[in-house]
Each structure stands twice: as structure tokens, then as C-alpha cells.
N, C-alpha and C positions, 0 to 999 in steps of 0.2 A: 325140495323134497318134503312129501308129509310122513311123518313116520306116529302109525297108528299101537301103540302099544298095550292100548284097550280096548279089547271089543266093543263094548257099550259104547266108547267115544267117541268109535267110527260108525254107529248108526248110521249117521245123515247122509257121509261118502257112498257107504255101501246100499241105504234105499235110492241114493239118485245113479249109480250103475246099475240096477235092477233093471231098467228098462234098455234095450239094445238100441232103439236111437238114439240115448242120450252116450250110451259106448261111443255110438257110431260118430256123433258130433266129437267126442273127444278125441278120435283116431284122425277125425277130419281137420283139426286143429293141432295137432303135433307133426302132419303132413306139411301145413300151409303155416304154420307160427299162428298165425291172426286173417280172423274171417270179420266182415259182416254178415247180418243176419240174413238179408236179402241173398248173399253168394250159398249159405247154411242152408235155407231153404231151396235154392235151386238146384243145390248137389243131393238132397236128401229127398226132391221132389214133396216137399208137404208146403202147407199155406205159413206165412211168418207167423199168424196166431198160434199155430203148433209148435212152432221153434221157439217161440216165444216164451210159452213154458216150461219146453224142453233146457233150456237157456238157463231161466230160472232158479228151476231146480239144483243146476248144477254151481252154477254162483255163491246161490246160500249154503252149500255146502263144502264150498272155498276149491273147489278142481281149479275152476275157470274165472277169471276177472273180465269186466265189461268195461270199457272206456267210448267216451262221446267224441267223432270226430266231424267237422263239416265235412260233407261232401255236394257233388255238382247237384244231386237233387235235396238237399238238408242236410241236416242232423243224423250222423250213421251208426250205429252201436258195433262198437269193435270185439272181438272176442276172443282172447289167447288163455294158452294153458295157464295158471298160477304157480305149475313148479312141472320139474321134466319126472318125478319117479315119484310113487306110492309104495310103501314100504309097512308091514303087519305084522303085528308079532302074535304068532296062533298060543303062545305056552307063555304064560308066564315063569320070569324067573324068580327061583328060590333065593339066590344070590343077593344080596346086597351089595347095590351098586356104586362103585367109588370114582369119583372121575375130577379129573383137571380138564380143564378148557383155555384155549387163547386161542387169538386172535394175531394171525400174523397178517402183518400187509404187505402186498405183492413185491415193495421194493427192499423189501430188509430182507432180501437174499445173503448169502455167506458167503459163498463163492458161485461161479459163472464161465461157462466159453458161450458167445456169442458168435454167431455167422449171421450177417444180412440175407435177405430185408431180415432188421430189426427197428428198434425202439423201444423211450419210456414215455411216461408222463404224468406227472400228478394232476389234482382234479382242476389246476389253474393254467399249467401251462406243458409244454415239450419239455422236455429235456435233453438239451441240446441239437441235435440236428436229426434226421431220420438216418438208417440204417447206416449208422457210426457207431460201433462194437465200444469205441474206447470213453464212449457219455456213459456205460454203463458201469462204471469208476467214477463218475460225476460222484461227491459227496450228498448231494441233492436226492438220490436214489431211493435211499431210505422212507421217500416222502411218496414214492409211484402208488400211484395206483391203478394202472395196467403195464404192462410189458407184454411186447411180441420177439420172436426171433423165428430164421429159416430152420439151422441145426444150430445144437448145443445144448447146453442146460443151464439151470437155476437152483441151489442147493440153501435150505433152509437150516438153522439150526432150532431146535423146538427143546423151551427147556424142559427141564425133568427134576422136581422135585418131591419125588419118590422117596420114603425113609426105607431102612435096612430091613424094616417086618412086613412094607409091602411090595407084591407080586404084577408086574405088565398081565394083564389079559388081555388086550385089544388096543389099537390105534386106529385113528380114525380120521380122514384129512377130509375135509369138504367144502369145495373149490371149483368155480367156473373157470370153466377151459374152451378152448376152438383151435382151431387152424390157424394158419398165417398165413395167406393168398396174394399177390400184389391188388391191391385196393381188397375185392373181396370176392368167393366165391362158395355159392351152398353145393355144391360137390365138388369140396378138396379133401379128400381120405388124409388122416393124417394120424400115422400110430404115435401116442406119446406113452413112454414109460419110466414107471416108479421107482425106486431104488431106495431104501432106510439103508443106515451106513453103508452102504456102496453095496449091496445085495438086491438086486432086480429083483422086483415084486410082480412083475407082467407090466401090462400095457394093457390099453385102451384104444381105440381107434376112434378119434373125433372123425365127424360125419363132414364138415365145412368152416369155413371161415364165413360166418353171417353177418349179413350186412339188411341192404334195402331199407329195413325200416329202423330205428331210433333205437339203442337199447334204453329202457327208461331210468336207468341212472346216469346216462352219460353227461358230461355238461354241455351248455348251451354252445361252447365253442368248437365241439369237435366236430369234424371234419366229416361230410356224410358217406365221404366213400372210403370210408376207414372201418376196419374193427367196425361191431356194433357191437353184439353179444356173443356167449357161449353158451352153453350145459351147465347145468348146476349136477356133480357129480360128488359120491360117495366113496370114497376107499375103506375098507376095511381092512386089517389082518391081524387075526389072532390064532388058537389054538390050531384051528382048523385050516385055516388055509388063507388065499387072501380073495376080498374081492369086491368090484365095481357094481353099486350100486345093486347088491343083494345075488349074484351071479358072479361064481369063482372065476374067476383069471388067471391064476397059479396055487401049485403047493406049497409054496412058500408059506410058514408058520411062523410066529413071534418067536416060538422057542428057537426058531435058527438063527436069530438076531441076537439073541442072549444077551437083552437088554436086563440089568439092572438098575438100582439108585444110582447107581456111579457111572452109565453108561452116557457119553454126548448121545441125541438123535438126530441126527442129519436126514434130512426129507431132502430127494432130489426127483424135479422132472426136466426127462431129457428126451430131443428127438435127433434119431442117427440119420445116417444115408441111407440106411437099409430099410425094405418093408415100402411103406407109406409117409415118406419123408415129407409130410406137408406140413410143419412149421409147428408152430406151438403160441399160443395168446393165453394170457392168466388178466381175468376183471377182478378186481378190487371193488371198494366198498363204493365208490362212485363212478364205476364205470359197468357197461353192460347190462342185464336183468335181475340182478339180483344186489342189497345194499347189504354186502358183508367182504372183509374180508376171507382168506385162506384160514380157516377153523380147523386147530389141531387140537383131538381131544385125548385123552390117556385116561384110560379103564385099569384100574388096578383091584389084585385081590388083599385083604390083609392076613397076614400071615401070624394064628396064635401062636 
């Protein structure tokens, strides 16, 4: 996610979406993951010396990243998005902003029900067998960094060291997710939903369990027709309501949570039978497209 908080900063984003082709290569590239420039050019009908530019532009401005891969006639310039959402803030705030961060990894879950297909695995090895509910009790778990399952959830505890004069204004969880498909598939609809202390925050509907090509944190040993990557997604919920990656999802507000300093926060994601039951995958810092864990931040106000 680039999240532009200063006009001026985002100059460079906003002069290279100025022109409609180079939109139009970035809609072509969130359709397809990853193009060569050769394919970029013959779906947008112009010479690669145009594309070429177009390309350019949009790299230095950090949209899109370019990787070299051989191919049958050479050396092929690869080209995928650099993150799934672009995120502006038009108004600055007055506010002075307070915030805690951590970093939690996929296996240091708190509690869990499992239904197969599941799995774990840290960035060296499985853990324990595939879709065996009771490896995820392995004390080893702590160490994952991804987990899959069909139904169930994964319940985090996020600490909170809030003093008595300051105020929750916002939480914030940001974390790649997918589907869970046998081996893999880019249309498996899969609703997955939120819950802070056991109050459903809405849902989201991942698009597929993505495979094909490599996510590029994954290690060298995993399996190619497994998992590859997910979405790099935004939760919000504060004042106002709650919501995925800048578009509300529910009314659900912090004040309904009635979070204080003294409050546990339990974060859960969970996928039922109902809806679009197609499984649930969380990447960690060395698995998938993106090299982070599950990022929980907490926005508080101080209270004179």
C-alpha cells in the first residue's frame, strides 16, 4: 500500500497517472499480476519504444517494479504492480498523531478451530504434516510464517499499553491474505471476516488463491503448486466506522468495542460455511509478495 499523506510528495505518482496509458498499463497489470513489455505493447497496440517510456515513468515513481527474466528469445523485462492500493490524504490533520506498532507473526496465534485442507510452515520447513488440524498445537507454531485452512479461524492477542489519559481512536491491522484452493486457483471467491473481541467488523472477499508464478519472498523450497501470494490489505476501524483499504465495510465503530488501557484486544480472522467459504491463507514476512508480518497499529488520543 503507498499511503500519500502529502500532496507535494505524491508529485511524481500523480504526474505519471496523468497520462491514460500509463492508467491503462496499470489496470493491465492488476488484471494479469505480471506482463512483459512485448505482451504491454501488443495489448495497448503502440511500438515497445512507447511502452518503454511509458514503463519508465511509472517505476521511478515506485507504482510498478521491473525484474529481468530469460526468456526463449533473451533477456525479458518483467512488470508487476509494487503494492495492491494507493491511499491520499486531501486535509491535513490538526491532530497530533500517537500511535503504537507491532508486528505480529502469523504463528503466534492465541486461539484457533481448524478444518482441512489446512496447514503451517516456517520460512525452513512444514510443520508437521499437511491438512492435520492437531500440528496446529505443534509448539513450533509460534515460528510460522504462513498458515492456510478451509473453515475456521485464527485469533490474535495485540497488546495494549495504553495509560489511563489516553483515548483508542483507530486500529489498524495490515496483512496479506488469499484463499485456500486445493493446490491453487485465481477464481476461488472467498469471504473472510473480522471480529475485535468477538464483534464482527464485516468482511472482505478475497478474489483467489494465487499461484502460477513465485511469490517473491517465498523460499527456495516451497512447493510450486502451493500458496504463492495474497493481497496486501488495510483494515481500519475507528470513529466512523470500519473499513478495507479506504471503503467502509460496516458501522461498526471503536466506540462499540469500548476499548480502554485495561482492555485485552483480540483480532480474529474467520471463514464460515456460509457466503463464499473458500478458505483463508495469511503470508508472513517470508512467504508471499510482500516482506512483513501481520502489522497492528493503535492510534490513540491524549486525554488533558
Amino acid at each position: 500500500m503507498i499511503h500519500i499523506k502529502d500532496l507535494k510528495n505524491g508529485l511524481d505518482i500523480f504526474k505519471a497517472l496523468s497520462s491514460s496509458v500509463r492508467v491503462e498499463i496499470i489496470n493491465l497489470l492488476s488484471t494479469n499480476e505480471r506482463m512483459n513489455l512485448n505482451e504491454i505493447a501488443e495489448h495497448l497496440k503502440l511500438t515497445n519504444g512507447a511502452v518503454t517510456m511509458h514503463i519508465r515513468k511509472l517505476e521511478d515513481s515506485g507504482l510498478i517494479k521491473i525484474t529481468s527474466a530469460v526468456g526463449r528469445h533473451g533477456i525479458q523485462k518483467i512488470c508487476y504492480l509494487n503494492e495492491d492500493s494507493l491511499t491520499v490524504d486531501l486535509r491535513k490533520k490538526d491532530i497530533e498523531e500517537h500511535l503504537y506498532e507491532y508486528d505480529i507473526k502469523v504463528g503466534h496465534y492465541s486461539d484457533y478451530h481448524i478444518e482441512p485442507t489446512c496447514g503451517l510452515a516456517t520460512k525452513d520447513s512444514i510443520i508437521g504434516e499437511f491438512d492435520d488440524p492437531r500440528y496446529f498445537a505443534d509448539p513450533k507454531h509460534i515460528h510460522a510464517d504462513i498458515l492456510w485452512l478451509t473453515k475456521g479461524y485464527v485469533e490474535y492477542r495485540i497488546p495494549n499499553y495504553l495509560n489511563k489519559n489516553e483515548e483508542f481512536r483507530e486500529l489498524q491491522f495490515i496483512m496479506e491474505l488469499g484463499s485456500e484452493a486445493p493446490n491453487y486457483n485465481h477464481n476461488w471467491p472467498s469471504d473472510i471476516h473480522f471480529f475485535l473481541n468477538n464483534i464482527e467488523l464485516g468482511y472482505w472477499t478475497s478474489p483467489g488463491d494465487f499461484g502460477e508464478t513465485k511469490g517473491h519472498c517465498n523460499p527456495s523450497w516451497w512447493p510450486p503448486n502451493l500458496n504463492q501470494y495474497g493481497q496486501l490489505k488495510l483494515l481500519r476501524i475507528n470513529h466512523e466506522g470500519t473499513y478495507m483499504d479506504g471503503s467502509k465495510i460496516s458501522d461498526v465503530t471503536i466506540d462499540e468495542i469500548n476499548l480502554t488501557s485495561k482492555s485485552d484486544i483480540k483480532f480474529k480472522l474467520a471463514v464460515s460455511e456460509h457466503g463464499n467459504s473458500g478458505g483463508l491463507t495469511i503470508f508472513g514476512k517470508h512467504f508471499g509478495n510482500y516482506e512483513q508480518d501481520i502489522i497492528a497499529r493503535l492510534i490513540y488520543d491524549v486525554v488533558k
